[in-house]
N, C-alpha and C positions, 0 to 999 in steps of 0.2 A: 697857217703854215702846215699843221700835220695833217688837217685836211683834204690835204691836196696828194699826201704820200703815196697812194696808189694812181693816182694822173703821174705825176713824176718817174713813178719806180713801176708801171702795167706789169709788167716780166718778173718781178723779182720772186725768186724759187727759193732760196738761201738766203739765210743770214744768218752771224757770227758775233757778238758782243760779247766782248771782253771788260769786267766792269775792274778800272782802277780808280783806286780811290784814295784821298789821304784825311778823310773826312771821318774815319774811325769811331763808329758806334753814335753816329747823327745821320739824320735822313736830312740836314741843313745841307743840301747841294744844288750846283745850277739842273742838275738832272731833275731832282725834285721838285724844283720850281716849277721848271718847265710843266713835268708832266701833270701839277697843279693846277696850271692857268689853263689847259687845253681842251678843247671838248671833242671828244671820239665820236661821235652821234654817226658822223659820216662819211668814219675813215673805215677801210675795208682793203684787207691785202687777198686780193683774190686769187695772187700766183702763189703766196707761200706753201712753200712745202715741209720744209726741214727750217730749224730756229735750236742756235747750238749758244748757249748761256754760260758764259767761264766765269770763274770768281766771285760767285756767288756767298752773299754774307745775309739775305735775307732781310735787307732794308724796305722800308715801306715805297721807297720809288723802284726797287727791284721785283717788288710786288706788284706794282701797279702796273708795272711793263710788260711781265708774265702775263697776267690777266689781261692787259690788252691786247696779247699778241695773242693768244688762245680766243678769245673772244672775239677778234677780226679776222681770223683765217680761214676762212670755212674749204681749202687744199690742204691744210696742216695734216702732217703725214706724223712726223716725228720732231718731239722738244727737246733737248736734253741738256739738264739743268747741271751744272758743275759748281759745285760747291767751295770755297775757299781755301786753299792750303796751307795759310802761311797760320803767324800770331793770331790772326780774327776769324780761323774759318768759324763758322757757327758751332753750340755747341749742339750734343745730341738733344736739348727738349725745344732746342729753336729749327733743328730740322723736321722734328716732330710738324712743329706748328708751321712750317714751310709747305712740308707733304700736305699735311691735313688741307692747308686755305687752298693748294693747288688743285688738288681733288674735289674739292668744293667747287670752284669756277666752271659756270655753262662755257661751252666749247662750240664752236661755230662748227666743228670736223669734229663730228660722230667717230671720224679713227685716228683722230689724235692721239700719238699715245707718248706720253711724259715720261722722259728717263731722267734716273737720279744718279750721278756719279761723285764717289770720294775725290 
């Protein structure tokens, strides 16, 4: 199915994911599942440009998704990552380790560049 993502979606310049959740301090979600079972090898979003991440808590499938979209967009202009506002935003040594793993991923776009908003 996600292999096929850039056949389905050739054009797509933007995206928007808003992550809700009621799955509170567990990466146990159908999200995570999914991005489990999936193999990326020869999914490639070759129109992305702009990738806007709201609600951001730093779960291991919101990490996974990061890294994959960074690592298949080689038009990625601009990310920007929004962090949680409510009871669960992350605390300050989990954004720590959020920046740092993000920083750390190869990036298909040499001018990718990752914004962090409160």
């Amino acid at each position: 199915m996600c292999s096929s993502l850039d056949q389905k979606l050739p054009q797509l310049e933007k995206m928007k994911i808003s992550v809700i959740m009621d799955w509170e301090g567990s990466d146990a979600s159908p999200v995570s599942d999914f991005l489990n079972v999936q193999d990326y090898s020869d999914v490639l979003l070759n129109q992305l440009q702009e990738v806007r991440l709201e609600s951001i808590s730093g779960t291991v499938s919101e990490m996974t998704l990061i890294m994959l979209l960074l690592e298949k967009s080689p038009k990625l202009k601009r990310m920007v990552i929004q962090y949680r506002s409510d009871l669960f935003r992350p605390s300050t040594e989990k954004v720590y380790v959020i920046l740092k793993e993000v920083n750390k991923v190869w990036r298909a776009s040499p001018n990718a560049m990752v914004i962090y908003e409160n």
